[in-house]
N, C-alpha and C positions, 0 to 999 in steps of 0.2 A: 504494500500500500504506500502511497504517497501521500502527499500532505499539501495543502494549496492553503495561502494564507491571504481574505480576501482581505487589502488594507482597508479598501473604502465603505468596508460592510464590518466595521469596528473591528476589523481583526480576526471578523469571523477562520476558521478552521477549519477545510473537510477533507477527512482520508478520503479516496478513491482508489481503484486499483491502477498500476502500472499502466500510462500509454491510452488513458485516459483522455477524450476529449475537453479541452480548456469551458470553452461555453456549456457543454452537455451540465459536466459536472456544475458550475456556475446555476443553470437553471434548477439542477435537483438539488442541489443544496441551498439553493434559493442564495448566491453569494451576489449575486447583484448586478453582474457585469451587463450594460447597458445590449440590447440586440434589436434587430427587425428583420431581415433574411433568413440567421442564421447558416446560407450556406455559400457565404464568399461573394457575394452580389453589393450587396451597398456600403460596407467598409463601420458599420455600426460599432459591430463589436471589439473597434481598436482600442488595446489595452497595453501596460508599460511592466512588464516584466522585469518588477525594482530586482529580485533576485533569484537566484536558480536558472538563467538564460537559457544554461548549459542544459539544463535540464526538460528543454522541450527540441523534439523533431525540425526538420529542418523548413527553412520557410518557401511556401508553396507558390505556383503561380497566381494562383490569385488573388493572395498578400501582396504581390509586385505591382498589382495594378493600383492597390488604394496607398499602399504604405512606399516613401522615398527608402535609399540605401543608409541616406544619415538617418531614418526613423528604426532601421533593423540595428544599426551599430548603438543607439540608445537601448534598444530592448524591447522598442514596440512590435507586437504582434496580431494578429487576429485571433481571438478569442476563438471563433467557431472551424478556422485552420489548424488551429494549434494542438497538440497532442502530449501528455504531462509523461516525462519518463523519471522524476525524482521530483522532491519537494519545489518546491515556488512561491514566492509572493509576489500579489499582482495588484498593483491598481489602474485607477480610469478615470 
């Protein structure tokens, strides 16, 4: 299990398992991360990956359309692109 630590949902906390969806998890755990697609289409669920970068899948084409190369070297991602393979904290 992993560990997602939502900052702007107080700190909220939720295990999920390994490779994990960023947004999935988000809506079942009710963590907050803002959405309207959900799949890659309107750039909603861009979020800042304060820490654990490392610890998510590589970023996809269609993060490239909404997110610049200086938004990924910060740590921005698409929530419903994104895929958790070790802990993270994230806000938006």
């Amino acid at each position: 299990m992993v560990e997602i630590t939502f900052i702007n949902n107080g700190g909220l906390v939720a295990a999920a398992p390994e490779n994990s969806n960023l947004l999935r998890v988000s809506i079942k755990e009710r963590g907050g991360i803002p959405f309207k697609c959900g799949g890659g289409l309107c750039g909603t669920c861009k979020c800042h990956i304060v820490e654990g970068i490392e610890n998510t899948d590589k970023i996809k084409p269609k993060e490239r359309k909404h997110l610049k190369p200086e938004d990924f070297e910060k740590g921005y991602r698409m929530a419903c692109q994104t895929f958790v393979m070790g802990n993270i904290k994230v806000a938006w």
